[in-house]
C-alpha positions, 0 to 999 in steps of 0.5 A, a space after each residue: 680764176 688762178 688757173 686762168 691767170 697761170 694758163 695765160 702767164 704760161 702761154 705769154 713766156 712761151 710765146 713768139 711772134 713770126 715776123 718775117 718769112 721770105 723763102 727759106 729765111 724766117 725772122 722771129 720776135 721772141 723773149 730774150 731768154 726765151 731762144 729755144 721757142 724761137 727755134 723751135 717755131 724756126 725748125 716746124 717752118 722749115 721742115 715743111 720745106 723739107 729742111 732745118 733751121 740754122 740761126 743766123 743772128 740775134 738782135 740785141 734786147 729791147 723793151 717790147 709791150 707783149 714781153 718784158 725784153 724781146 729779141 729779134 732772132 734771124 733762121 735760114 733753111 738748110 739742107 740737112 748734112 747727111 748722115 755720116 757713117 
């Protein structure tokens, strides 16, 4: 029963929610302090475009029922600089 509570509590902080994804801009509603999710989630869509997420904005905090304060982070896809030499 702990481990079930501690697996479920686990996945609850690490989760994120796809709101959005229009082309190469993705919207993702995550835990406030939870940003790198987000971007991680962000990075895997956009490499299946061939390229890399950049943030483009954070909306501020709000209370939301599946974390205790959530934030609504905005991605766009990009092409990846090249490597400089």
């Amino acid at each position: 029963m702990r481990k079930t509570i501690a697996i479920t509590a686990l996945a609850l902080l690490g989760a994120c929610t796809v709101v959005e994804k229009t082309g190469e801009d993705i919207t993702i509603e995550h835990a406030a302090n939870q940003f790198f999710v987000a971007e991680a989630k962000a990075d895997d869509y956009c490499q299946t475009l061939g390229r890399r997420a950049q943030h483009v904005m954070t909306g501020p905090r709000q209370s939301s029922l599946l974390f205790v304060q959530s934030s609504v982070s905005v991605f766009r896809c990009v092409v990846p600089a090249p490597a400089k030499k």
